[in-house]
C-alpha positions in Angstrom: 84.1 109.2 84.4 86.4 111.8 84.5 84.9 113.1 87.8 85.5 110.0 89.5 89.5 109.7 88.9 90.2 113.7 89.8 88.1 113.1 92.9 90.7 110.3 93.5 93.3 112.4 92.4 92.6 115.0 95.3 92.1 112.8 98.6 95.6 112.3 100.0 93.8 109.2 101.9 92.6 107.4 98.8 96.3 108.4 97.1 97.9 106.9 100.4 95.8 103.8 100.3 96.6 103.1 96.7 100.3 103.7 97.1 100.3 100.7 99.7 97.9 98.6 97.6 101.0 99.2 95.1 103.8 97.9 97.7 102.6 95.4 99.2 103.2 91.1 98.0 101.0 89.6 100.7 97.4 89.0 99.6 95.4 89.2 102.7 96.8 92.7 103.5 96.1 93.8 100.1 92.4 92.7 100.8 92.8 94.9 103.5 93.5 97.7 101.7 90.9 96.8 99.3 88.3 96.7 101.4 89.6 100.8 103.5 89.9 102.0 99.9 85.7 100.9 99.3 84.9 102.6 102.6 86.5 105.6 101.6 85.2 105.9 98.5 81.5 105.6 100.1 80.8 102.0 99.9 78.5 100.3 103.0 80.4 97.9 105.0 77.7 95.2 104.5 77.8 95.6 100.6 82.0 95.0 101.2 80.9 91.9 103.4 78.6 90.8 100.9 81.4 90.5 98.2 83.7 89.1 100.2 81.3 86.1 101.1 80.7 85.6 97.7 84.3 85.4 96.5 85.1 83.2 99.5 82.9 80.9 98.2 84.1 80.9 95.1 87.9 80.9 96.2 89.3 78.8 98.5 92.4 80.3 99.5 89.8 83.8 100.6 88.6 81.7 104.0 
């Protein structure tokens, strides 16, 4: 587990990304940010689009 954060720790992209996660108030750009901070950490695009379907459903405010 350890692995994980010091890779983290190390890309200025993922650092960068985290930092704006941190400043920003408006939920759709944080989404956003969610979703560049997944890709850059290796997740598929369709697995990202997956989730997001699924909370949309769930959530109403998402669509």
């Amino acid at each position: 587990m350890k692995n994980i954060f010091l890779k983290d720790n190390l890309n200025p992209n993922i650092q960068a990304v985290k930092s704006a996660m941190k400043g920003t108030k408006d939920p759709r750009i944080f989404k956003r940010y969610q979703s560049i901070l997944m890709h850059l950490k290796g997740q598929p695009i369709k697995k990202q689009l997956a989730e997001y379907k699924e909370n949309a459903s769930k959530h109403r405010w998402f669509v």
